[in-house]
Structures are given as C-alpha cells and as structure tokens.
GUBANU-599528 format. One record per residue (C-alpha): x, y, z; residue in one letter. Coordinates in nm, 2 decimals. Each point is the difference from the previous one (the first is absolute). Layout:
BEGIN
+--------+--------+--------+--------+
:     px :     py :     pz : residu :
+--------+--------+--------+--------+
:      X :      Y :      Z :      A :
...
+--------+--------+--------+--------+
This chain:
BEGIN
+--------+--------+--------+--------+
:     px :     py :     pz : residu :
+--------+--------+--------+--------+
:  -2.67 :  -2.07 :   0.55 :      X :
:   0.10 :   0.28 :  -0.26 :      X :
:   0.39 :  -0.02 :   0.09 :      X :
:   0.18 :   0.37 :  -0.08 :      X :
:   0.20 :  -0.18 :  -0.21 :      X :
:   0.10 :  -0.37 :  -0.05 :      X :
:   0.36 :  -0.04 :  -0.20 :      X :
:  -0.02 :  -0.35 :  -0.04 :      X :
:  -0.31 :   0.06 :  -0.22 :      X :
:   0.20 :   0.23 :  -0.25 :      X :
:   0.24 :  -0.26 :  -0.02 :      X :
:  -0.28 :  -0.24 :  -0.06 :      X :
:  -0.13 :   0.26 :  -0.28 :      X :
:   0.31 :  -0.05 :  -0.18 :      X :
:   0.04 :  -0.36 :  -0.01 :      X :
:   0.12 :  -0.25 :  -0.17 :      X :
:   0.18 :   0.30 :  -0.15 :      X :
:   0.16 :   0.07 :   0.35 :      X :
:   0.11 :  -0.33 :   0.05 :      X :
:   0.17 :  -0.09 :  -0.34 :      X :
:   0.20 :   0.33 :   0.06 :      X :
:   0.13 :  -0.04 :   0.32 :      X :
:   0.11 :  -0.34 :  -0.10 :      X :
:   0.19 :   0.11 :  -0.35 :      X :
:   0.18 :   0.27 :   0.22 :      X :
:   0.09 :  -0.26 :   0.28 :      X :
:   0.12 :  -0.27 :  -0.31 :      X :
:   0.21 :   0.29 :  -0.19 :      X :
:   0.26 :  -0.03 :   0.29 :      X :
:   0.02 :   0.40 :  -0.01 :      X :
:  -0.10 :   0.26 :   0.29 :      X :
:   0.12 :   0.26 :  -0.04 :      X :
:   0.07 :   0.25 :  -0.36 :      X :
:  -0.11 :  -0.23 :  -0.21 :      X :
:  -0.27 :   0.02 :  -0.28 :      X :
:  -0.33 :   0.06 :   0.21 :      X :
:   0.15 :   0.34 :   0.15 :      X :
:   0.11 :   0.15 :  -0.33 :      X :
:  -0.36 :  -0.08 :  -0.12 :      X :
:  -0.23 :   0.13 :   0.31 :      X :
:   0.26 :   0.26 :  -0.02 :      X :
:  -0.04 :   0.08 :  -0.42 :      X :
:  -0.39 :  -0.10 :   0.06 :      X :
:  -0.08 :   0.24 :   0.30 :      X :
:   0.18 :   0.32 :  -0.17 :      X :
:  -0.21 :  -0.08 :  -0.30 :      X :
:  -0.31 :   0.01 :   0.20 :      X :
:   0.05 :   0.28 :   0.22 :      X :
:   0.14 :   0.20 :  -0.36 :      X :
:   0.39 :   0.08 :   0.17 :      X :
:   0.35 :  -0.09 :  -0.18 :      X :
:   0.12 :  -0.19 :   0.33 :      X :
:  -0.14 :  -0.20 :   0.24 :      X :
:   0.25 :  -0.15 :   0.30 :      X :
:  -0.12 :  -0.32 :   0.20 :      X :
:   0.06 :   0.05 :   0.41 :      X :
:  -0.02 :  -0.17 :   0.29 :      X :
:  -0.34 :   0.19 :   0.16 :      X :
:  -0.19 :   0.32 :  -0.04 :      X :
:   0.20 :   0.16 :   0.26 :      X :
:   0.36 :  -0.07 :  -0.19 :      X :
:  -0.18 :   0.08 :  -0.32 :      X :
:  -0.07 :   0.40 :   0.13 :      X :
:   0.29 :   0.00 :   0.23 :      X :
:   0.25 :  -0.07 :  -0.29 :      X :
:  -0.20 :   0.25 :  -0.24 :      X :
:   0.16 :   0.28 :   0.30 :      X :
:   0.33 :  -0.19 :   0.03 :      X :
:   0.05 :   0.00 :  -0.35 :      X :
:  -0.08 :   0.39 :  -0.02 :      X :
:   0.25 :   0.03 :   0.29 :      X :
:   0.23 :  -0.18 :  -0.21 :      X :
:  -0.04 :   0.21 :  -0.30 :      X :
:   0.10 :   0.33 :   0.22 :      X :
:  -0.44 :   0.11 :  -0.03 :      X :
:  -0.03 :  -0.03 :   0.34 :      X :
:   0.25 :  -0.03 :   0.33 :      X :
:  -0.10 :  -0.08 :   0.39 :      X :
:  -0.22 :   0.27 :   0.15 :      X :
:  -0.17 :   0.09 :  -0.29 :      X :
:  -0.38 :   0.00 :   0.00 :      X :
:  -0.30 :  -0.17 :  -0.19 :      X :
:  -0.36 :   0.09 :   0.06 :      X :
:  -0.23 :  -0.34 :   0.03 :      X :
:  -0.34 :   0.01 :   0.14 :      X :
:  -0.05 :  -0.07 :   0.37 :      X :
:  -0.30 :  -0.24 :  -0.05 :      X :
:   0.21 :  -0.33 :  -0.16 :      X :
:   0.14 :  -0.33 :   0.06 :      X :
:   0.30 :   0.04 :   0.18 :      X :
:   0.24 :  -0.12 :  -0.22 :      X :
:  -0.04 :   0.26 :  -0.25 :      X :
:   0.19 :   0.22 :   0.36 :      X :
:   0.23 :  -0.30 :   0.07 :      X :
:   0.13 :   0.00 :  -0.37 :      X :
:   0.06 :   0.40 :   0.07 :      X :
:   0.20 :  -0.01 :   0.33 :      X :
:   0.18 :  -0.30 :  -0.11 :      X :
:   0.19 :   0.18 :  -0.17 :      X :
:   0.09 :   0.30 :   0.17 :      X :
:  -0.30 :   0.22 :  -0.15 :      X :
:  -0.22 :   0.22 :   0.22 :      X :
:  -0.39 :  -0.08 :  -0.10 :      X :
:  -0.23 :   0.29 :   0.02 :      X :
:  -0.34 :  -0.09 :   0.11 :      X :
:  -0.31 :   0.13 :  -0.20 :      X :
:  -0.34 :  -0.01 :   0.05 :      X :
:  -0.26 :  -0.21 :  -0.26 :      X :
:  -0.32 :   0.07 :  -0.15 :      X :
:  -0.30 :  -0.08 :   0.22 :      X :
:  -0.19 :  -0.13 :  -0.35 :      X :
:   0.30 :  -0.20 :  -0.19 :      X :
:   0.26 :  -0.09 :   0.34 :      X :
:   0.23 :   0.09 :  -0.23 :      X :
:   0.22 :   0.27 :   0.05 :      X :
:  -0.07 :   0.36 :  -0.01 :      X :
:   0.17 :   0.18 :  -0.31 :      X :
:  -0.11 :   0.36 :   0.09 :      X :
:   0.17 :  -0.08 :   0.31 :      X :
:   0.37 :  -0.07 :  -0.12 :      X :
:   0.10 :   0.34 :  -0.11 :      X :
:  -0.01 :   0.13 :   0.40 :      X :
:   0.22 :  -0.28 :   0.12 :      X :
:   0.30 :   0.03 :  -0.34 :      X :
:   0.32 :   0.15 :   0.19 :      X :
:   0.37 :   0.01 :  -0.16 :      X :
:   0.02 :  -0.37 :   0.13 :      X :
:  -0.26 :  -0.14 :  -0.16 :      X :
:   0.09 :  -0.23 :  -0.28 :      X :
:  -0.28 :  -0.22 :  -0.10 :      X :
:  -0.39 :  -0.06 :   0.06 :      X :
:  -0.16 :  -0.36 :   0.05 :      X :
:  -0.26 :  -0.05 :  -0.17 :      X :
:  -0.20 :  -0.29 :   0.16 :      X :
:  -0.27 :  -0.16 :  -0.21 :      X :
:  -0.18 :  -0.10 :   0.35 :      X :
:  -0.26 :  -0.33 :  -0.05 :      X :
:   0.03 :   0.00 :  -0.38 :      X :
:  -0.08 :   0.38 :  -0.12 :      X :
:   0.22 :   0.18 :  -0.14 :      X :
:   0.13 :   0.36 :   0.14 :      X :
:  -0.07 :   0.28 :  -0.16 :      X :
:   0.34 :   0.04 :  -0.22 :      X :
:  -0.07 :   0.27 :  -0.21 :      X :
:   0.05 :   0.26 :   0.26 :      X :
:   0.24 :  -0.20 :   0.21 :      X :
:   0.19 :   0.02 :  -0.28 :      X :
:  -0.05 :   0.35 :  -0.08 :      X :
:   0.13 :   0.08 :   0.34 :      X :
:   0.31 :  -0.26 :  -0.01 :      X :
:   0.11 :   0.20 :  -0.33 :      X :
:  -0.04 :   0.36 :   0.16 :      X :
:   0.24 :  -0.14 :   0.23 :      X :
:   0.24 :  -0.21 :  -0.12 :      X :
:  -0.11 :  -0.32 :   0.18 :      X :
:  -0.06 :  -0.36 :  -0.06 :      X :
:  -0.34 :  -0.14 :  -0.03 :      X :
:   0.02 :  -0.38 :   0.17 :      X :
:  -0.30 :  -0.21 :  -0.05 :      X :
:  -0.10 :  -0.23 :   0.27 :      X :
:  -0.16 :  -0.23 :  -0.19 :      X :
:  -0.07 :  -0.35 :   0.24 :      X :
:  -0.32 :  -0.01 :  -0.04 :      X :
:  -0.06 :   0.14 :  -0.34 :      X :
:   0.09 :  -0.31 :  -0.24 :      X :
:  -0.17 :   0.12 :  -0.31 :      X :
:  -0.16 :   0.36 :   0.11 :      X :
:  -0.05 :   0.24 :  -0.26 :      X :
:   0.02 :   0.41 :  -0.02 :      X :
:  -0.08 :   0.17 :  -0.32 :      X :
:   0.08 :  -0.34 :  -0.15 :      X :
:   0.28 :  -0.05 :   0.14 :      X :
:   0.11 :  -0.30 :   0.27 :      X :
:   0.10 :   0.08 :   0.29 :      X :
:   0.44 :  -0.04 :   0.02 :      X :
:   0.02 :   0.21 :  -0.33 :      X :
:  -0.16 :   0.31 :   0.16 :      X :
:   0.32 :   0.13 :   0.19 :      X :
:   0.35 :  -0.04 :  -0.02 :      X :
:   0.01 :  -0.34 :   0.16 :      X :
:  -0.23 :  -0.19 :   0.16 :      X :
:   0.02 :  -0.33 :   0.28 :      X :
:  -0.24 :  -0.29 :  -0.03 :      X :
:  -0.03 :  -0.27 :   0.29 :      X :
:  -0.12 :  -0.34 :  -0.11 :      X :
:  -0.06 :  -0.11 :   0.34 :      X :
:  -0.28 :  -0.31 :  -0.01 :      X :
:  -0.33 :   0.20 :   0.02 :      X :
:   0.07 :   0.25 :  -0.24 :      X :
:  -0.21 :   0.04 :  -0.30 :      X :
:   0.33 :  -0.18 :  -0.19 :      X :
:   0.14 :  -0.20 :   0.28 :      X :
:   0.27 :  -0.25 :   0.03 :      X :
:   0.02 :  -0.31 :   0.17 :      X :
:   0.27 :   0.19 :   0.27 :      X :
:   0.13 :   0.42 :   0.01 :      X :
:   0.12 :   0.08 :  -0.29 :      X :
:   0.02 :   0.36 :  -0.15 :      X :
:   0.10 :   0.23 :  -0.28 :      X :
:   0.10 :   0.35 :  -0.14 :      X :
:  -0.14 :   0.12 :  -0.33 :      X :
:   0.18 :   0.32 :  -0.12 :      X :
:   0.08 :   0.15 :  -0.33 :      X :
:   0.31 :   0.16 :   0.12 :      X :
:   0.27 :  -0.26 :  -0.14 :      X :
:   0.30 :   0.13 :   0.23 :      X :
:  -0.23 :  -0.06 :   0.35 :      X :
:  -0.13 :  -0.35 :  -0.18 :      X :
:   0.35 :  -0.07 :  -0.01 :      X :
:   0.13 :   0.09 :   0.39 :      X :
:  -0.28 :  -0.16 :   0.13 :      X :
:   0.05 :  -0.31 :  -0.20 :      X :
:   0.36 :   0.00 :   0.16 :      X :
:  -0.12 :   0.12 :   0.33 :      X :
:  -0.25 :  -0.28 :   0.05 :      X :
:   0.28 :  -0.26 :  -0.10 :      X :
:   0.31 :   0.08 :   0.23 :      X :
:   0.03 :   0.31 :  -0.19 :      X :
:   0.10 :  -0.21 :  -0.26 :      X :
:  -0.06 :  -0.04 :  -0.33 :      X :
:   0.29 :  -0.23 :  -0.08 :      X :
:   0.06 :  -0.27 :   0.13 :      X :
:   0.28 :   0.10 :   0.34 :      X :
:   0.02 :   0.35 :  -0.17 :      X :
:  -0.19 :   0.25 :   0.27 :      X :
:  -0.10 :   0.35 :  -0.07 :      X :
:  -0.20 :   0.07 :   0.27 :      X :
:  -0.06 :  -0.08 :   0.38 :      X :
:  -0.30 :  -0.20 :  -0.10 :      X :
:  -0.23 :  -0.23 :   0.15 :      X :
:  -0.18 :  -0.39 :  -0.08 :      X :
:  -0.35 :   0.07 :  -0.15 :      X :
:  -0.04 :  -0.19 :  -0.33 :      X :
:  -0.29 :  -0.15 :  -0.13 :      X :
:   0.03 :  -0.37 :  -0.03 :      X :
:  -0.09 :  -0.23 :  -0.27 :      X :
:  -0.32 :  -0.18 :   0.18 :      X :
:  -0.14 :   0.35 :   0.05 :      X :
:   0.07 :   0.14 :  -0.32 :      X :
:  -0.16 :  -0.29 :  -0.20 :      X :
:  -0.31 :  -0.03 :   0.28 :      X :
:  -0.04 :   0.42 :  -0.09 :      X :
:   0.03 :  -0.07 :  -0.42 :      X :
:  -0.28 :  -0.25 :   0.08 :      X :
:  -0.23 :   0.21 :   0.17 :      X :
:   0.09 :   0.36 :  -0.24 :      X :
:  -0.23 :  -0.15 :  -0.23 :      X :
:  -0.30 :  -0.01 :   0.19 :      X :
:   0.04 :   0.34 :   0.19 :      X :
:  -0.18 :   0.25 :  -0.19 :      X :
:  -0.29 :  -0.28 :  -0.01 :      X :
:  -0.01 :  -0.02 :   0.39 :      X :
:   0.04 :   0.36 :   0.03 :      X :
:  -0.31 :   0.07 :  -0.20 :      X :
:  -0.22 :  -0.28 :   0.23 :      X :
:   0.19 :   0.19 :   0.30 :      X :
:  -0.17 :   0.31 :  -0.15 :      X :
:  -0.33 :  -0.11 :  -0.04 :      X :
:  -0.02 :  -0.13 :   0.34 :      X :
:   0.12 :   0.36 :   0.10 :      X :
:  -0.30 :   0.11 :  -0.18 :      X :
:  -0.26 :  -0.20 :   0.13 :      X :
:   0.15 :   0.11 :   0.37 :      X :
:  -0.02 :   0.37 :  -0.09 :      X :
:  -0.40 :  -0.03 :  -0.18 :      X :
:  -0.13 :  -0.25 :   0.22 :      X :
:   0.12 :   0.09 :   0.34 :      X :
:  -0.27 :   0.25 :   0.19 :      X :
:   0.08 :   0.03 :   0.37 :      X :
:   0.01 :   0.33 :   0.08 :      X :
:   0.20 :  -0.09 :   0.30 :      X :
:   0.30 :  -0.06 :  -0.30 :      X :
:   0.18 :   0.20 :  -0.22 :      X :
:   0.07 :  -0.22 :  -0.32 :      X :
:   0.29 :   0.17 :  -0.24 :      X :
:  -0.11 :   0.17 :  -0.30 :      X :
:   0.25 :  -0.05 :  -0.30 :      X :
:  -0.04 :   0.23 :  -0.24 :      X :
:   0.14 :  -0.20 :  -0.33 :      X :
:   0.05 :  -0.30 :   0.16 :      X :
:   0.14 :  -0.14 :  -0.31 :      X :
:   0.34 :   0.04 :   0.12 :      X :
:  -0.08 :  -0.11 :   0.40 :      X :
:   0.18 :  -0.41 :   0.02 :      X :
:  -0.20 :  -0.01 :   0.33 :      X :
:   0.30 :  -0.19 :   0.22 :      X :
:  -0.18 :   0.13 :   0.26 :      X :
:  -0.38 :   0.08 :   0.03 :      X :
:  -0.02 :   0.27 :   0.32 :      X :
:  -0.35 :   0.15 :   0.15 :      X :
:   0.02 :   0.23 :   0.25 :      X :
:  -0.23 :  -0.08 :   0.30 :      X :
:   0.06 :   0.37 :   0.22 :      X :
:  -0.17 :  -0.17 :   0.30 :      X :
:   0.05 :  -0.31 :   0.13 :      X :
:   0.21 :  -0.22 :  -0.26 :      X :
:   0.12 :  -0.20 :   0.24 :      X :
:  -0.33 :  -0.12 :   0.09 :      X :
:  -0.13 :  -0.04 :  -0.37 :      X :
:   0.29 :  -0.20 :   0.00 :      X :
:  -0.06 :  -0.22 :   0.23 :      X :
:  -0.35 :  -0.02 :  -0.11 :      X :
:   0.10 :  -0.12 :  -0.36 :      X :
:   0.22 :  -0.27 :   0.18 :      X :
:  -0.28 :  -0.13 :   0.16 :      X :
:  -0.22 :  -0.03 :  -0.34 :      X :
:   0.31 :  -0.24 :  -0.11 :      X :
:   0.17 :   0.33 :  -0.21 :      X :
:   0.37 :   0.07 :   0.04 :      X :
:   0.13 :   0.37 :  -0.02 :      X :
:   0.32 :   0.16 :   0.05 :      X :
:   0.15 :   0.33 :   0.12 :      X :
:   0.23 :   0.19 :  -0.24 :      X :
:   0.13 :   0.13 :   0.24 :      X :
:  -0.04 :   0.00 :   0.37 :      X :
:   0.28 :   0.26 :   0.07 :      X :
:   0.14 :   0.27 :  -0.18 :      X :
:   0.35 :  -0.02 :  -0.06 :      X :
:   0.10 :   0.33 :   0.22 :      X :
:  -0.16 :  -0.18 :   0.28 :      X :
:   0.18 :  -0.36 :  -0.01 :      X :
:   0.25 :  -0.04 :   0.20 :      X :
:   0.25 :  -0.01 :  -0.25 :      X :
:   0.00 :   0.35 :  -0.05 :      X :
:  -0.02 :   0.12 :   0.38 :      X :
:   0.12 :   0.33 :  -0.11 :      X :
:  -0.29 :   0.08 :  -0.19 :      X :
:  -0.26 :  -0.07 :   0.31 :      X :
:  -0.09 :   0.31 :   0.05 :      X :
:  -0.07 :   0.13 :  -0.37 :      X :
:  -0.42 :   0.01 :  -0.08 :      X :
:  -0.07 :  -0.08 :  -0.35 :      X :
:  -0.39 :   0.03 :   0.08 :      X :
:  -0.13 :  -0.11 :  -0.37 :      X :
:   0.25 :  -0.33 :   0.00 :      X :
:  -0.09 :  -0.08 :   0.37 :      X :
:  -0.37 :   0.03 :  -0.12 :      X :
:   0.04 :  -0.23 :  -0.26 :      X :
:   0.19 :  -0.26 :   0.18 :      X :
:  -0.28 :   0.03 :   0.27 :      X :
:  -0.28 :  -0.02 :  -0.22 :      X :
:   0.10 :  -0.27 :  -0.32 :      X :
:  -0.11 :  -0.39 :  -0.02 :      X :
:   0.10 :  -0.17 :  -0.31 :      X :
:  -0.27 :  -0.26 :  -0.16 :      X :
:   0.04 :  -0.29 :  -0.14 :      X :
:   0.11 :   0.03 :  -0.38 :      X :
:   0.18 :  -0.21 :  -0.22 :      X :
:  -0.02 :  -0.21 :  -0.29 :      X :
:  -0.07 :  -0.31 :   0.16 :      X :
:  -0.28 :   0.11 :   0.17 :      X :
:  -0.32 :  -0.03 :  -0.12 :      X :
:  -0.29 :   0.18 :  -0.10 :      X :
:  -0.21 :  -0.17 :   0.26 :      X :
:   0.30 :   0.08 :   0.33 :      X :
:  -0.07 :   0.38 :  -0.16 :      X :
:  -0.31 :   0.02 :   0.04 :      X :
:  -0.04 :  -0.17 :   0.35 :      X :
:   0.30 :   0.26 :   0.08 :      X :
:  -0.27 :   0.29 :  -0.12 :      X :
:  -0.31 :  -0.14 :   0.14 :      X :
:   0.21 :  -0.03 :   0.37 :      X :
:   0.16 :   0.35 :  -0.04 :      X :
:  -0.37 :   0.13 :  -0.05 :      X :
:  -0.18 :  -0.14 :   0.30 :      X :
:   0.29 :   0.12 :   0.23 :      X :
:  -0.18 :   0.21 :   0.28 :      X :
+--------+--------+--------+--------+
C-alpha cells in the first residue's frame, strides 16, 4: 500500500531526536512562554527573512489576527473588503468573515490554481482594503504584480502561506513577500507540529505587536488588556517539536521537489493533465495536483484498488459549502473546474523512490 501520507513515519524520521525533545520540554515544568517559543519564534523569523515572528494557536487564528490586528490599528473596520481567490481552503474565507470583512471572490489561473492577478484590478472598489495572496499546494503567487496593484491602491497584501513553509519568489520565502503573512503548522504540513499550532511573520513592528496582544487576552502584560482578544498561543511542546524539524525543511522540500519532477517527466497518459512549473525552484510541493478533466473519480478509485492512496484538494468550492449559503448561486466556472478536475498524489519526504514510481507506472496504465 502507498499510504497518501503516514504521520507516524515523519515522527519516526526524526527520532531519537523527537523523543529526547519532547521529554526535555515535559521535564522543564514549563508550557507555556518559556524558552522554546522565544526560539521557534527568533528561529522561524530568521528563516523566512522578517523582523517578527508571533506563535498562535492554528493557521486560522494566525490570518484571522493578521485582520484583527489591522482592525485594531484603525487599517481596516467591519464591512470593508479583501479580494482572495475563490479556489482555496476555506479558512483563508473563515479568517475573512470572522472578523466582520466582506471576502471578494476571484477567479485562479487554469495553469498555476493560483489566483488570477490580471483579474484583481476589475473587482478593487472604495471598500477594498487588502488582497490574499494564497501560496496554494506550495507555489508561490505571483507577487510582483499583486503587489503592484496593492500599491496603486492603497491596500494590504496578506500572504496565505499554510502550505508554503519554505517557498521561494525571486529569492525570497514566502511570509516576507507581503505585508504579513499566516502560517498553519497543522501535522501534515511540510513543517508540522505534533498538534495546530500557527504563526504570523510580518515586518511591520506595530501589527507584530497587537497581534501578539491579541492572541494572548489582548494582553501583553500580565492582567493589563488592550484589546478584546482571543486564546491562540503557541505552546512550548509545539514550539520545540517545530525548532526540531526547521532544520531539516529545506532538505525535505528539495526530495519533495524531485518527486514533483519525476511525476511531471515521467507521467504520459494523455487521459491527465500533469502541472507544468515553470522554475520550480521555488514550488515546496505540499500538495502535488493533476488534473484528470474526465473521470477522476474513477481514476481514483482505480489507484485505490492498485493499493495507492490519493486525496481531493478540494471536493467543493467554498461558495458552494453550506457555510456560505448566500453565495450558492454565484458561478466561478475556472475554480468549479478545478475542484472538479484535481487528485493529489502521493508526495512527501517519507516516501520513497520505489512508492513514486509504482504511483507513475499505475497513473500510466489507467484506461
């Protein structure tokens, strides 16, 4: 069986290591703000080349606090707009309406899934206040002109970055390519935790600062509170568990990159559309999606039956869950193409060369 992914064998990957950490943490007597979380924190800005990094609860606090904190600061107020592509996870939306913002649906790219910057422009109105920028299955957006248009406008450029740990654009890493960007550690990211656990990564020092308060009680002393806030911090386990594995990521991102590679070369069914990634350098590959325009569901169930697991990201849009009734009746034909069309392989770092190429070898005799 070539599992989709099998967590326990990353832990296993980083054992004893693993081990000897989780017991230090557990013998220091301290949870919560203590050493490990000042170091993932110092460690991680480092990395991704900000001034701040703040440890959270979950991807979803991480972004949602990046607009609280802008709320906050006066940038923004309830009912204003940002633009965020129709085709992505639904918590990039959640984060949006959680607090009081209006998201603005756009339509992807066919070729990338990412989304469409010549579409933005059409869709700015004198509410619109920021674009997200989601770095969709590990490639990065294309931030030159998102940027160009966020400056023409006056608007914030958020990076979603959840599934981006280490992603590059004209050498630079994905959550130091906007003006703040949210990173979800959940378990099967390319830099997972043991548990959710999140963060912002900005180099703005007055939003690093209300969204440090915001994610502790709006607090940043101790039974002093600035802010309506919320419980989202980062925990001491988690932190030292992500220090841990922050030294291994750019090593696992360039096997999840040759993988990618073999899929896109080696992979001949004309029945498929495999991705082409121009300068794939900067792709992290979280997610590896081909686009089957007939039949997935079958091929699907065909893979299963040669022992290979796949997954759907994702089965429904988010204008057509029922969390956003209200949006039923919108058509975004290019996102409700993608979501109808995308399987994601088998990639990771604990896979092996051999699961890859039974993967191609049953992807090519598909009929």
């Amino acid at each position: 069986m070539v599992h989709y992914l099998e967590l326990k064998k990353v832990s296993d990957s980083f054992q004893p290591e693993l081990s000897d950490t989780i017991e230090k943490v557990v013998q220091s007597g301290w949870y919560l703000f203590g050493e490990e979380k000042k170091a993932f924190e110092e460690e991680f800005a480092v990395y991704c080349g900000t001034n701040d990094c703040i440890g959270v609860g979950n991807g979803l606090d991480a972004l949602a606090l990046i607009f609280s904190g802008y709320m906050e600061m006066g940038v923004m107020q309830p009912g204003d707009e940002v633009i965020v592509p129709a085709n992505t996870f639904i918590a990039s939306i959640l984060a949006i309406t959680r607090c009081g913002l209006i998201p603005v649906l756009c339509e992807p790219r066919l070729d990338s899934f990412l989304l469409d910057e010549e579409k933005i422009e059409a869709l700015i109105t004198p509410r619109t206040k920021a674009l997200m920028a989601v770095h969709l299955y590990g490639r990065v957006c294309a931030m030159d002109p998102m940027r160009a248009v966020a400056e023409r406008h006056q608007l914030k450029l958020v990076e979603d970055s959840a599934q981006a740990h280490g992603a590059m654009y004209k050498g630079k890493k994905a959550g130091n390519l906007g003006d703040a960007a949210a990173f979800s550690f959940y378990p099967g990211k390319n830099l997972g935790a043991l548990s959710d656990a999140g963060a912002v990564t900005t180099n703005d020092a007055a939003l690093a600062e209300v969204v440090r308060a915001l994610s502790n009680y709006g607090s940043l002393t101790k039974y002093v509170h600035l802010y309506k806030g919320i419980n989202s911090r980062i925990d001491e386990l988690q932190s030292a568990v992500l220090r841990l594995k922050l030294k291994r990521l750019d090593k696992d991102n360039e096997l999840r990159r040759r993988y990618a590679e073999r899929y896109i070369s080696e992979i001949h069914n004309p029945r498929i559309i495999v991705p082409d990634y121009p300068n794939h350098e900067g792709h992290v590959f979280h997610i590896f999606a081909i686009r089957v325009p007939q039949r997935r569901d079958e091929l699907q169930s065909w893979l299963k039956e040669q022992g290979i697991e796949t997954q759907i990201h994702y089965p429904k849009p988010p204008h057509l869950q029922e969390a956003y009734k209200e949006w039923a009746t919108l058509s975004f034909p290019i996102t409700e193409k993608i979501h109808n069309e995308v399987l994601s392989m088998p990639l990771s770092p604990v896979h092996t060369s051999e699961e890859i190429t039974c993967v191609i070898d049953a992807v090519n005799r598909f009929v």
